[in-house]
PyMOL commands that place a pseudoatom at each C-alpha (Angstrom):
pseudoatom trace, name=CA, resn=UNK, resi=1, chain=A, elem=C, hetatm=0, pos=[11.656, 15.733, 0.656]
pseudoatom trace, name=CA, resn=UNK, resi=2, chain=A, elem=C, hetatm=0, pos=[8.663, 17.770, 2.119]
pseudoatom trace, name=CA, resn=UNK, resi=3, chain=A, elem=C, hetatm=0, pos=[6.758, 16.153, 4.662]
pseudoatom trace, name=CA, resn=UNK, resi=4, chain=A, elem=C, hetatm=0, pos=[3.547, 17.671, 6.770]
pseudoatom trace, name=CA, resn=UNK, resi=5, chain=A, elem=C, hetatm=0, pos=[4.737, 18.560, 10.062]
pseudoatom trace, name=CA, resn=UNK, resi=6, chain=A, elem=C, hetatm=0, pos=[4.930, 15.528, 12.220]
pseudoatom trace, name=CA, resn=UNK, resi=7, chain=A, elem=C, hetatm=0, pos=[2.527, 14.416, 15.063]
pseudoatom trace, name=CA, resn=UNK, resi=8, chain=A, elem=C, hetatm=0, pos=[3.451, 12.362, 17.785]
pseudoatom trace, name=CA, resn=UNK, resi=9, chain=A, elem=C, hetatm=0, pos=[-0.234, 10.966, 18.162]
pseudoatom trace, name=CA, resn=UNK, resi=10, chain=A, elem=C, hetatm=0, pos=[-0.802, 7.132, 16.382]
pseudoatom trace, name=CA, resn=UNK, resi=11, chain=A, elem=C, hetatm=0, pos=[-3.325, 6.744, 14.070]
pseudoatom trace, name=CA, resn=UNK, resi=12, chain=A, elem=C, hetatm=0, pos=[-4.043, 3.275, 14.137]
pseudoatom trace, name=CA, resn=UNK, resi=13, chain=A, elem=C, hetatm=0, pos=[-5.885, 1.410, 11.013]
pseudoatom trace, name=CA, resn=UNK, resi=14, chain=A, elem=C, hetatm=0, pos=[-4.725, -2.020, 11.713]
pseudoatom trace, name=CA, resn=UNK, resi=15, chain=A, elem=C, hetatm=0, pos=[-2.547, -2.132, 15.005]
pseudoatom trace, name=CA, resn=UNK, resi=16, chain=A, elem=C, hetatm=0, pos=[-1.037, 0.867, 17.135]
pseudoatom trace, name=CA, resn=UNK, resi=17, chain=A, elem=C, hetatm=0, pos=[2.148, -1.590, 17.067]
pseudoatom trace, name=CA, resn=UNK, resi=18, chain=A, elem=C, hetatm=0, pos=[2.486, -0.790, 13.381]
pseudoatom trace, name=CA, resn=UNK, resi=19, chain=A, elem=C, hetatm=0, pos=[2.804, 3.160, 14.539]
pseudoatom trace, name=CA, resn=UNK, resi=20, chain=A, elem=C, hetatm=0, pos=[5.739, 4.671, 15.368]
pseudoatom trace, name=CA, resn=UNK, resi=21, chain=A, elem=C, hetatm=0, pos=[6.942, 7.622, 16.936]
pseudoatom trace, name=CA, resn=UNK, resi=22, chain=A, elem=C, hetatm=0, pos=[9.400, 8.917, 14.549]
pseudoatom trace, name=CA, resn=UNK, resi=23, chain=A, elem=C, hetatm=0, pos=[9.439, 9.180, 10.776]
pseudoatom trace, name=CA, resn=UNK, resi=24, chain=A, elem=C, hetatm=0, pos=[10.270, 5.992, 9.626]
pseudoatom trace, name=CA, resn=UNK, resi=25, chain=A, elem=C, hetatm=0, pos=[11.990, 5.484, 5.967]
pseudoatom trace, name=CA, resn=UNK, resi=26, chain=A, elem=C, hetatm=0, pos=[11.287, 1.883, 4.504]
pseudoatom trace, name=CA, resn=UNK, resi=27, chain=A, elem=C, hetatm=0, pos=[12.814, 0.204, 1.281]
pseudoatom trace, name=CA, resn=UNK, resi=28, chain=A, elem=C, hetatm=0, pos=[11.216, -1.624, -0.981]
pseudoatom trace, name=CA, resn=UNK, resi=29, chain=A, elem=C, hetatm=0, pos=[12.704, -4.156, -3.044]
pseudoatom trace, name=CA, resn=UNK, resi=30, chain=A, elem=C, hetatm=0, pos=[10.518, -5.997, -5.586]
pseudoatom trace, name=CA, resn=UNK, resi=31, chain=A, elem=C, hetatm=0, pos=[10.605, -10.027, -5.865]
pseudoatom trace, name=CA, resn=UNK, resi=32, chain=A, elem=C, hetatm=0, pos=[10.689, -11.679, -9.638]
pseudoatom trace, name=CA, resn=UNK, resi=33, chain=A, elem=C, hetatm=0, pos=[7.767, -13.899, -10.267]
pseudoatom trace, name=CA, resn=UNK, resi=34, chain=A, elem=C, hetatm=0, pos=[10.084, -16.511, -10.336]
pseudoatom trace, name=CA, resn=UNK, resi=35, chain=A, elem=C, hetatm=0, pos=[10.856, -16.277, -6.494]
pseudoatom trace, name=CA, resn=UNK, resi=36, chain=A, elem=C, hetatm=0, pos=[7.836, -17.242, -4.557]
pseudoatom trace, name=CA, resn=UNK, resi=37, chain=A, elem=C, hetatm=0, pos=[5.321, -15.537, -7.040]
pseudoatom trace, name=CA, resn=UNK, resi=38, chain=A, elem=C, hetatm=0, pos=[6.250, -12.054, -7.063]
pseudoatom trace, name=CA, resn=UNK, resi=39, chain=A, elem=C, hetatm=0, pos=[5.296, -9.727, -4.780]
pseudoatom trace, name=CA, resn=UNK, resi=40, chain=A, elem=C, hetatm=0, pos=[7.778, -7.220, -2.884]
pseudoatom trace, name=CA, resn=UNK, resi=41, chain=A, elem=C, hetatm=0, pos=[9.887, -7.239, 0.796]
pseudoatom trace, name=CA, resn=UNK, resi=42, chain=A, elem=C, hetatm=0, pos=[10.290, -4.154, 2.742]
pseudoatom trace, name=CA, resn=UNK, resi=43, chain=A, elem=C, hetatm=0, pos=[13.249, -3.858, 4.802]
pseudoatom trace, name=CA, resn=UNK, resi=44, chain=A, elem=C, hetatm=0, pos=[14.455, -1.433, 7.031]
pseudoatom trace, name=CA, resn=UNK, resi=45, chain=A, elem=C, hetatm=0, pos=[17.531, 1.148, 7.312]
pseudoatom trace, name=CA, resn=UNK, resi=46, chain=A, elem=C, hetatm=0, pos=[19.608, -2.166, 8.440]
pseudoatom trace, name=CA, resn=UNK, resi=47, chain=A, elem=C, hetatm=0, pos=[18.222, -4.122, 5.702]
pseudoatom trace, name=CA, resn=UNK, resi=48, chain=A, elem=C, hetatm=0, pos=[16.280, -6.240, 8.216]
pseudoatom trace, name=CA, resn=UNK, resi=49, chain=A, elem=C, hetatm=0, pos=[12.961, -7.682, 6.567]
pseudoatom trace, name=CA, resn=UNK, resi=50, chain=A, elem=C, hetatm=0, pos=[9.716, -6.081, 8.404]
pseudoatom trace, name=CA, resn=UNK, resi=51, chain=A, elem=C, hetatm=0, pos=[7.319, -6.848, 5.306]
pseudoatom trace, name=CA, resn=UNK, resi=52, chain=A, elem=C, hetatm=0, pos=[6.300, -8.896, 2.994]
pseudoatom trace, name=CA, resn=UNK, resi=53, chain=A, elem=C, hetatm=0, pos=[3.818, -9.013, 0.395]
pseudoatom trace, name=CA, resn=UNK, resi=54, chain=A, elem=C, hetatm=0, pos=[2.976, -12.004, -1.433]
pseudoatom trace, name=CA, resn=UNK, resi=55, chain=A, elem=C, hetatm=0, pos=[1.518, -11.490, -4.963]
pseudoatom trace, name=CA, resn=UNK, resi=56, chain=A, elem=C, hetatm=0, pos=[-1.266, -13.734, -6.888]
pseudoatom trace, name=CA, resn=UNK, resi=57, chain=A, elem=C, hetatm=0, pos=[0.874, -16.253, -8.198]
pseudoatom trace, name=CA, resn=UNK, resi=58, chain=A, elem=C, hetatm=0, pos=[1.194, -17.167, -4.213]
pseudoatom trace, name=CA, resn=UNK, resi=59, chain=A, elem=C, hetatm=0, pos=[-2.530, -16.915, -3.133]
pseudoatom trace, name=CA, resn=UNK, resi=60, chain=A, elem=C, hetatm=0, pos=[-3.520, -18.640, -6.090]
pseudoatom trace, name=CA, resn=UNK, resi=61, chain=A, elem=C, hetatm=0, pos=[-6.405, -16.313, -7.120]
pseudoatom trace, name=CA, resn=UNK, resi=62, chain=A, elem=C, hetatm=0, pos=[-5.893, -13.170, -9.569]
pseudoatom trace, name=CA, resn=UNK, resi=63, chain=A, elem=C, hetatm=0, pos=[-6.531, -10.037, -7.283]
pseudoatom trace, name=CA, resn=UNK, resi=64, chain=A, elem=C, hetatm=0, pos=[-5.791, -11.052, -3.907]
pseudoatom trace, name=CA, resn=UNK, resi=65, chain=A, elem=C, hetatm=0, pos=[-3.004, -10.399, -2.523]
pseudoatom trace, name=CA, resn=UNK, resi=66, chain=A, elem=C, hetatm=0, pos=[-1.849, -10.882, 1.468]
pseudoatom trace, name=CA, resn=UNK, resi=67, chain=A, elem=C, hetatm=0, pos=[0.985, -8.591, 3.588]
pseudoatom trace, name=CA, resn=UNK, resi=68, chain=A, elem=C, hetatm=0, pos=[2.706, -10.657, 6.133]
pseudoatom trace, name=CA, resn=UNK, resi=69, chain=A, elem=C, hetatm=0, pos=[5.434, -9.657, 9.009]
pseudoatom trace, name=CA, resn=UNK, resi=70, chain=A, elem=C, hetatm=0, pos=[8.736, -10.259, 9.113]
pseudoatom trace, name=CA, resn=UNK, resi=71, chain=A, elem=C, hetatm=0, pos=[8.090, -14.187, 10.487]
pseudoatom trace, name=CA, resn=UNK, resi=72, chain=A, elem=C, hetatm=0, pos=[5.253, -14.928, 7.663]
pseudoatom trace, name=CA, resn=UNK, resi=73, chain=A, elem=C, hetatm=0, pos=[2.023, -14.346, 9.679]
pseudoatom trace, name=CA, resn=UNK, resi=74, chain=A, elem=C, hetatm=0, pos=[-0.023, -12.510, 7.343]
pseudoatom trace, name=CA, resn=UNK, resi=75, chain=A, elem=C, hetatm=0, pos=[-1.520, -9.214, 9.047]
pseudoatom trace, name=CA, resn=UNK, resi=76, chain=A, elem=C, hetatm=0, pos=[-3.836, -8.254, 5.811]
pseudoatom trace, name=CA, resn=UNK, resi=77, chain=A, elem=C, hetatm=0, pos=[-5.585, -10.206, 2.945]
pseudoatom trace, name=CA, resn=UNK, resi=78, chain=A, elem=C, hetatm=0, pos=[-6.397, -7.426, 0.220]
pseudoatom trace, name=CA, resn=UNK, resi=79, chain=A, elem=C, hetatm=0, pos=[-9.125, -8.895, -2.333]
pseudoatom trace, name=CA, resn=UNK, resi=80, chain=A, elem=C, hetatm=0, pos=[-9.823, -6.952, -6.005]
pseudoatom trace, name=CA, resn=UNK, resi=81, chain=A, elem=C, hetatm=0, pos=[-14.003, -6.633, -5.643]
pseudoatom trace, name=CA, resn=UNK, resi=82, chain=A, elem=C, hetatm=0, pos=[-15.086, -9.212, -8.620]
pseudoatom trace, name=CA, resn=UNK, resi=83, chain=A, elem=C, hetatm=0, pos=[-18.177, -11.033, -10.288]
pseudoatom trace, name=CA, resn=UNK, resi=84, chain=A, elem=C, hetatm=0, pos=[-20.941, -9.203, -12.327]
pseudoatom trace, name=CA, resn=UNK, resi=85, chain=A, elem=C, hetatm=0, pos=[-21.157, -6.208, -10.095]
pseudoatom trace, name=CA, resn=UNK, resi=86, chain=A, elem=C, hetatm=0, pos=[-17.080, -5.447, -10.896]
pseudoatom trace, name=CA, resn=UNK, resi=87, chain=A, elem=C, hetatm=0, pos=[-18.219, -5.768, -14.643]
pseudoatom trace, name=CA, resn=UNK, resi=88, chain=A, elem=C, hetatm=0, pos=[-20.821, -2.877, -14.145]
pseudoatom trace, name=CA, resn=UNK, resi=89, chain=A, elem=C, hetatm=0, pos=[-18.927, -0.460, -11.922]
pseudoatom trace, name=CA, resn=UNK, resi=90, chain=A, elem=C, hetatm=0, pos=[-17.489, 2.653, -13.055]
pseudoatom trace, name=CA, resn=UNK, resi=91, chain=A, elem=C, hetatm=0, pos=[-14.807, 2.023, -10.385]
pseudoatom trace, name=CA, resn=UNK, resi=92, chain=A, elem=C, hetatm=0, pos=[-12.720, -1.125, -9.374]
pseudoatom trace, name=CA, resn=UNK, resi=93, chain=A, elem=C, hetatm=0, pos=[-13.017, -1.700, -5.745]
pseudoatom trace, name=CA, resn=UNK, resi=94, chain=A, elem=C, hetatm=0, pos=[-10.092, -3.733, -3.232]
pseudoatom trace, name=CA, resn=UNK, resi=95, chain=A, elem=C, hetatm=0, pos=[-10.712, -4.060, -0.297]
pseudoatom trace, name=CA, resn=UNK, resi=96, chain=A, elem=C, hetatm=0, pos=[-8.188, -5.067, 3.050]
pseudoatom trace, name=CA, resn=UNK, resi=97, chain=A, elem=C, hetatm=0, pos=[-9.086, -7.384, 5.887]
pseudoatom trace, name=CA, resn=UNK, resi=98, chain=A, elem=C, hetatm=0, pos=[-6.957, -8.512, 9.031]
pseudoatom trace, name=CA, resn=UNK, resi=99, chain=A, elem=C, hetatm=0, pos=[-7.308, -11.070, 10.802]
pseudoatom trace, name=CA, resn=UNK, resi=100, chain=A, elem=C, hetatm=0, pos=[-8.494, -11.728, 14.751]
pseudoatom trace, name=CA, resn=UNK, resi=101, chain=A, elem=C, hetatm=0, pos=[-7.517, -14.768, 16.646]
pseudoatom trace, name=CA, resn=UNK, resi=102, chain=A, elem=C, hetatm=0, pos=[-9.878, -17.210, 15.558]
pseudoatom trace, name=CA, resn=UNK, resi=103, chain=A, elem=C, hetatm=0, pos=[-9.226, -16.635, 11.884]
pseudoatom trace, name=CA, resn=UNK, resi=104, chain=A, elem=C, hetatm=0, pos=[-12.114, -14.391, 10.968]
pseudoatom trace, name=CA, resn=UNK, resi=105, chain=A, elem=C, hetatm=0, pos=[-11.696, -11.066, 8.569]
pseudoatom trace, name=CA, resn=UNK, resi=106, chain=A, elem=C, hetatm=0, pos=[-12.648, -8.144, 9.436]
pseudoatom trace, name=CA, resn=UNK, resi=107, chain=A, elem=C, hetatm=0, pos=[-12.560, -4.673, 6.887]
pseudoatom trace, name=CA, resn=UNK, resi=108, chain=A, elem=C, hetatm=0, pos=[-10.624, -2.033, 7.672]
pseudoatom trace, name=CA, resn=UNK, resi=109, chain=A, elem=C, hetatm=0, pos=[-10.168, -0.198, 4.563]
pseudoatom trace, name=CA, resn=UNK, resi=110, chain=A, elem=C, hetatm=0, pos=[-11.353, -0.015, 1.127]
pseudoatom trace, name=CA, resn=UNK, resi=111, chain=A, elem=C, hetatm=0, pos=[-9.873, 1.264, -1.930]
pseudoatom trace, name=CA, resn=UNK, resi=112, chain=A, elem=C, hetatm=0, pos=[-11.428, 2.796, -4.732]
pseudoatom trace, name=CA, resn=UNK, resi=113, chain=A, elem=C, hetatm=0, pos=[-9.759, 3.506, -8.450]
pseudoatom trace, name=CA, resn=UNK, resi=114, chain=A, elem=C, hetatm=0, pos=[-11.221, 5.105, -11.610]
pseudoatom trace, name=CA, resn=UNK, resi=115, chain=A, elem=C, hetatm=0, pos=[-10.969, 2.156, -14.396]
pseudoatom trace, name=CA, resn=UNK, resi=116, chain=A, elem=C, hetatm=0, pos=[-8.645, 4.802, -16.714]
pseudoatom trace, name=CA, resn=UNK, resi=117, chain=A, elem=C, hetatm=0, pos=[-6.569, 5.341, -13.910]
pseudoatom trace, name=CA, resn=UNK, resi=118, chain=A, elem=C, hetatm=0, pos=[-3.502, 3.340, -15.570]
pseudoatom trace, name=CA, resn=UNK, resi=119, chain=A, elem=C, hetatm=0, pos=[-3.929, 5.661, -18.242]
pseudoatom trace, name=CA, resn=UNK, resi=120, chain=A, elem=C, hetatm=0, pos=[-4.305, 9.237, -16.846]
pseudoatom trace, name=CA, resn=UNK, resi=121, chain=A, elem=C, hetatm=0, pos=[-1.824, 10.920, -14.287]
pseudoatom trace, name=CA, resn=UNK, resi=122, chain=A, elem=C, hetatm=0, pos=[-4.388, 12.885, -12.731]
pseudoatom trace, name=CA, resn=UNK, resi=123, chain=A, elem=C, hetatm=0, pos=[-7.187, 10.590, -11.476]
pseudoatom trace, name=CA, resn=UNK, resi=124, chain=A, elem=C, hetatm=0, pos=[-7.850, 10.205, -8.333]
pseudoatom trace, name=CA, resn=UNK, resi=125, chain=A, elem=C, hetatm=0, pos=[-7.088, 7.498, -6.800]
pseudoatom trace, name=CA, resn=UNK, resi=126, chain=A, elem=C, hetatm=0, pos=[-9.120, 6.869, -3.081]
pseudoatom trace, name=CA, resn=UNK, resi=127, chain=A, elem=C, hetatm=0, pos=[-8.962, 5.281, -0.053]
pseudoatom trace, name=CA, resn=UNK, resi=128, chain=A, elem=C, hetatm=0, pos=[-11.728, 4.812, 3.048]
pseudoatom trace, name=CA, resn=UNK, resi=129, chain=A, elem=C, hetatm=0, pos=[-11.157, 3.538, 6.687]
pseudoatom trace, name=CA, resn=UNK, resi=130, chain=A, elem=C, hetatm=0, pos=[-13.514, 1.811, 9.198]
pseudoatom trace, name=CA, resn=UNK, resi=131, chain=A, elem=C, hetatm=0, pos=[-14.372, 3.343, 11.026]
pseudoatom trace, name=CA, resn=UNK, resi=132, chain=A, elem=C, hetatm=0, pos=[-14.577, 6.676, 9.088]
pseudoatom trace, name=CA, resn=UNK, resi=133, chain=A, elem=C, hetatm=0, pos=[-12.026, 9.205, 9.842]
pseudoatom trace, name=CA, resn=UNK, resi=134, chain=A, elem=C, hetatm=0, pos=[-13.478, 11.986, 8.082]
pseudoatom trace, name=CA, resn=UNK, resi=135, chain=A, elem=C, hetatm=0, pos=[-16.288, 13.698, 7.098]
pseudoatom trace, name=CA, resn=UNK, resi=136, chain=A, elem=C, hetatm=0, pos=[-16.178, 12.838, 3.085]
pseudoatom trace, name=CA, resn=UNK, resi=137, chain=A, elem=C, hetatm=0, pos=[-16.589, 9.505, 1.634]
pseudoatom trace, name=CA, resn=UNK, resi=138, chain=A, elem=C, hetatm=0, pos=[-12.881, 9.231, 1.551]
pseudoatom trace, name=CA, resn=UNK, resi=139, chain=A, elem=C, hetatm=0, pos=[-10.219, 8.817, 4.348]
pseudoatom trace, name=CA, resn=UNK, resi=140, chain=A, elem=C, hetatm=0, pos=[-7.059, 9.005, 2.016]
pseudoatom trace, name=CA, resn=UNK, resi=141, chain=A, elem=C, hetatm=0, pos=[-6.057, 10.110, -1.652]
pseudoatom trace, name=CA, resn=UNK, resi=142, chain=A, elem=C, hetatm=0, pos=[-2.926, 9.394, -4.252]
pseudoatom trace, name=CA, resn=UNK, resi=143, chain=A, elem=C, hetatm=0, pos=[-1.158, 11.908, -5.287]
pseudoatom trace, name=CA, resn=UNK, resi=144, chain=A, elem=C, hetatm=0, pos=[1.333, 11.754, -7.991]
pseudoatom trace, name=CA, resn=UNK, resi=145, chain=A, elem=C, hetatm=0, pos=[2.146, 8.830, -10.220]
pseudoatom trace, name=CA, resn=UNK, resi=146, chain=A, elem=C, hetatm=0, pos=[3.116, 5.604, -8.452]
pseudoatom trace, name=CA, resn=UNK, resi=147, chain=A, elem=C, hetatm=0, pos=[5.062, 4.014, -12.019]
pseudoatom trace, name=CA, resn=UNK, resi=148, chain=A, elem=C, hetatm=0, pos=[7.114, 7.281, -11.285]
pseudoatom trace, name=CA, resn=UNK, resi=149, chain=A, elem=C, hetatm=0, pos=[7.933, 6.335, -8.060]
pseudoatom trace, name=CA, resn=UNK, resi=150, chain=A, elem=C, hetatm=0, pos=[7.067, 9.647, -7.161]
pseudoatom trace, name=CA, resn=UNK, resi=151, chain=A, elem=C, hetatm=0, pos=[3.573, 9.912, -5.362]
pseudoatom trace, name=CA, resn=UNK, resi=152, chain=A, elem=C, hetatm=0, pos=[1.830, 10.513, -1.549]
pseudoatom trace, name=CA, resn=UNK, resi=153, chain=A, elem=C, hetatm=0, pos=[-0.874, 9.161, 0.306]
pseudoatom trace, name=CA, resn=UNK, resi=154, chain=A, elem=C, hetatm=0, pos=[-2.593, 12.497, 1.842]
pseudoatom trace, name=CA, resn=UNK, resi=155, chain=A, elem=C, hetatm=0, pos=[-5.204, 12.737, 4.473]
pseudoatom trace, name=CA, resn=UNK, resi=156, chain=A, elem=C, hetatm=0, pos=[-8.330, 14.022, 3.669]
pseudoatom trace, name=CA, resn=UNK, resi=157, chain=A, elem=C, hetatm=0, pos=[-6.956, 17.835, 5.555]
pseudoatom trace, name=CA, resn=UNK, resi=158, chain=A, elem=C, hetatm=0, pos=[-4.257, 17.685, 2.489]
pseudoatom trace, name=CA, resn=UNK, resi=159, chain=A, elem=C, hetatm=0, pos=[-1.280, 16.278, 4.820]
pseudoatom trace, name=CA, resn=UNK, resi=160, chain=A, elem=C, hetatm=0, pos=[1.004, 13.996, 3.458]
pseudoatom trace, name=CA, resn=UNK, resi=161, chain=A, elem=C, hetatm=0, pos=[1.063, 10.365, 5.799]
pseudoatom trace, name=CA, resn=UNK, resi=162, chain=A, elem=C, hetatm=0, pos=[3.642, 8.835, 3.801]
pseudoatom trace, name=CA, resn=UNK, resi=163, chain=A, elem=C, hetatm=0, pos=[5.371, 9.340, 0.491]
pseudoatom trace, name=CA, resn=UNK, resi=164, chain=A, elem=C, hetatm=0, pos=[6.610, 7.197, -2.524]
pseudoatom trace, name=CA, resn=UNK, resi=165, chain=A, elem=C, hetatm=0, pos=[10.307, 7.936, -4.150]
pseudoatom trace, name=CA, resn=UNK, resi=166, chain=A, elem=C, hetatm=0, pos=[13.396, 6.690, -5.012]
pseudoatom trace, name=CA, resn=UNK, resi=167, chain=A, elem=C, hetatm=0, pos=[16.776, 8.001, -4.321]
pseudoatom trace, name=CA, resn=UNK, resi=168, chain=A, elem=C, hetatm=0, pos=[19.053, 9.581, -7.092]
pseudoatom trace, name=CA, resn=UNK, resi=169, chain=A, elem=C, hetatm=0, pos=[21.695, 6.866, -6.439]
pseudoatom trace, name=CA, resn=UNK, resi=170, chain=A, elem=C, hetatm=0, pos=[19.465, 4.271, -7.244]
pseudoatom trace, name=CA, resn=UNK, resi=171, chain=A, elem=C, hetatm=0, pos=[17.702, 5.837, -10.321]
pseudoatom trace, name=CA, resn=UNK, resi=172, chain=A, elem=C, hetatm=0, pos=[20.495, 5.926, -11.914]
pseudoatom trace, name=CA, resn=UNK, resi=173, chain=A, elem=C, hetatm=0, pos=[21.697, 2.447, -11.183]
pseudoatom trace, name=CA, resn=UNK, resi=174, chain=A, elem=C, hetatm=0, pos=[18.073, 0.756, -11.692]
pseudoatom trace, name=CA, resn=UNK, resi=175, chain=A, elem=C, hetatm=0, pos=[16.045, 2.909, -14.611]
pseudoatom trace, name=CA, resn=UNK, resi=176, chain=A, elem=C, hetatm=0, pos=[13.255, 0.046, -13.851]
pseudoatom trace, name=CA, resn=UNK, resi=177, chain=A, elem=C, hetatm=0, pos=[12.145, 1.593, -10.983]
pseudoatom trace, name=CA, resn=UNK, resi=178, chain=A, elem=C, hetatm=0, pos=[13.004, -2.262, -8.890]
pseudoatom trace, name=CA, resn=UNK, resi=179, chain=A, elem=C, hetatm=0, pos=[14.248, -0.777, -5.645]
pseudoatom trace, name=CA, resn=UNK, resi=180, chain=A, elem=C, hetatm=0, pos=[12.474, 2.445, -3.777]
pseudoatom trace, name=CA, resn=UNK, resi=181, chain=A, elem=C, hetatm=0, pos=[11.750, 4.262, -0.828]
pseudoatom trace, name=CA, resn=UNK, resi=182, chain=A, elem=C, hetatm=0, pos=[8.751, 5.105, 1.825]
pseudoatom trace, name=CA, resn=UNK, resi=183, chain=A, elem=C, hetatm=0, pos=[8.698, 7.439, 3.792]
pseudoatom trace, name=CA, resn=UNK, resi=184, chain=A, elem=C, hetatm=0, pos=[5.795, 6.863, 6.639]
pseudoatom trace, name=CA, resn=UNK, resi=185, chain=A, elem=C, hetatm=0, pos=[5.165, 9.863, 9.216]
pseudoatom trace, name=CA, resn=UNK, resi=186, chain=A, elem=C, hetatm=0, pos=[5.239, 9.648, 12.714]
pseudoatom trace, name=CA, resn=UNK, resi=187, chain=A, elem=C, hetatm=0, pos=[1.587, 8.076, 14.189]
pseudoatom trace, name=CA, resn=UNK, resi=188, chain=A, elem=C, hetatm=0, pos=[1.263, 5.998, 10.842]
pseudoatom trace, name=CA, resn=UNK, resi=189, chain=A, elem=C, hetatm=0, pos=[0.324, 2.757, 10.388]
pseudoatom trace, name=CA, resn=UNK, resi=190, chain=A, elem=C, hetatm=0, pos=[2.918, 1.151, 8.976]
pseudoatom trace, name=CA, resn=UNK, resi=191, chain=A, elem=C, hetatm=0, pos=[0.502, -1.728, 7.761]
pseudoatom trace, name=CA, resn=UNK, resi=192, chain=A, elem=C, hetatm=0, pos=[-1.951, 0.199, 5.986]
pseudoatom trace, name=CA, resn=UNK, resi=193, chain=A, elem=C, hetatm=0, pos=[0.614, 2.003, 4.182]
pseudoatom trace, name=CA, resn=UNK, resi=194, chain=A, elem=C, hetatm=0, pos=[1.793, -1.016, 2.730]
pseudoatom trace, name=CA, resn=UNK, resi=195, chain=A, elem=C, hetatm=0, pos=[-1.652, -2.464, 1.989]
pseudoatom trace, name=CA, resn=UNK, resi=196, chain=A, elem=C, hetatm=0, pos=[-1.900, 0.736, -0.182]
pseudoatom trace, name=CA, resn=UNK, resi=197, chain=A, elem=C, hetatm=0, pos=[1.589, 0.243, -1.502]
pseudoatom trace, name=CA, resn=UNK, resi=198, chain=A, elem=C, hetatm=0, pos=[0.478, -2.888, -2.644]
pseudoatom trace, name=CA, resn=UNK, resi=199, chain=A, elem=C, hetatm=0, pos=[-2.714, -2.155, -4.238]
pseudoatom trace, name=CA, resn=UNK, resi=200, chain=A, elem=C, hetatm=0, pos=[-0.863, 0.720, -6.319]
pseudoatom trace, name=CA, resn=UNK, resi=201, chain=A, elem=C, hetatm=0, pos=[1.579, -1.962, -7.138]
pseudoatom trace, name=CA, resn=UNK, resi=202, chain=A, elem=C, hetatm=0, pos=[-0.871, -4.356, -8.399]
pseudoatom trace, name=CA, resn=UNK, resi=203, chain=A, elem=C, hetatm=0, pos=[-2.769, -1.901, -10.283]
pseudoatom trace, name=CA, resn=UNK, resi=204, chain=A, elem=C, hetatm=0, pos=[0.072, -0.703, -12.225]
pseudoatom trace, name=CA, resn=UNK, resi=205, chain=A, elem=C, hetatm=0, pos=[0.861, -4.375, -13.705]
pseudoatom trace, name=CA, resn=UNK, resi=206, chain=A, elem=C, hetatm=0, pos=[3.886, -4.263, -11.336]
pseudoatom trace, name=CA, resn=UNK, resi=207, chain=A, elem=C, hetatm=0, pos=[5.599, -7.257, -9.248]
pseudoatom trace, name=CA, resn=UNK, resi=208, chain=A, elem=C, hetatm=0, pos=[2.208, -8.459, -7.438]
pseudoatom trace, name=CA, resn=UNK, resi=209, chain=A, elem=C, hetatm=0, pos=[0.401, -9.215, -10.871]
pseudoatom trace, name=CA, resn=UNK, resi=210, chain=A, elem=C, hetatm=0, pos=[0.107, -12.568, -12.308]
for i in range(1, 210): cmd.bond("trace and resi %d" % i, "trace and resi %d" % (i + 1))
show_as sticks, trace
zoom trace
């Protein structure tokens, strides 16, 4: 697997706890709807639980979806941007809040995909920060095909922050794609990368989708 060359600096988006100092490699395991609405756990090399992601048939409302830690507290509500204005956009909007101590969200990233993206391999798919990390209008880009399981998140400089696969083993035992890998670089946050993770997952008609 080719990574960007690794920096021990964090680059926090939602916490500098979420950043570690190594390469981390995180497993994804996706839920049936039947088991608490969908949604996906990430676990780590032990197979200890360090994410969760609860899909719509939890939150109760079609495009939201929320990313708790490994004790429940959710860290990120992600909302699908909806109403007329969704109706008359060339692009679908999501957008991810945390929360601060008194219960109020604040936005830390938004996400922005082409409505054909499910259809075409090639589209862009985009991501911005706040505050702004770079001088475009977009922090962070997919690359690859996330139904593949074989797709990056890249800085705006063209490094790869972490990266979407699956293990030969396992594509070979599960041809559905259930079980996968992420690989998150040193300085990451580990948060956001899930948030994204999510999103893709949602878009794609995967576990998180009523």
């Amino acid at each position: 697997m080719c990574m960007a060359a690794a920096r021990a600096d964090a680059m926090p988006i939602v916490s500098k706890l979420y950043c570690s100092s190594s390469q981390t490699v995180l497993v994804v395991r996706k839920r049936p709807h039947v088991v608490s609405g969908g949604g996906f756990v990430v676990t780590d090399c032990s197979q200890k639980v360090v994410f969760r992601v609860d899909g719509c048939g939890v939150s109760g409302s079609e495009g939201e979806l929320i990313l708790r830690d490994s004790s429940g507290e959710a860290l990120l509500l992600i909302r699908r941007k909806g109403g007329m204005v969704q109706a008359l956009s060339i692009h679908r909007k999501w957008k991810g809040y945390t929360f601060d101590y008194e219960g109020s969200q604040k936005l830390v990233f938004s996400l922005k995909e082409p409505n054909f993206s499910c259809l075409l391999r090639n589209n862009a798919i985009r991501v911005s920060t706040e505050p702004r990390r770079s001088n475009k209008d977009w922090d962070f880009e997919i690359k690859g095909y996330f139904p593949d399981r074989s797709c990056s998140i890249v800085d705006s400089l063209g490094n790869i922050v972490a990266q979407i696969g699956i293990s030969r083993e396992a594509d070979q035992l599960m041809a559905n794609k259930d079980l996968y890998h992420v690989v998150v670089r040193p300085g990451i946050d580990q948060v956001f990368t899930f948030g994204v993770v999510a999103v893709l997952d949602y878009i794609y008609g995967e576990s998180t989708r009523c």
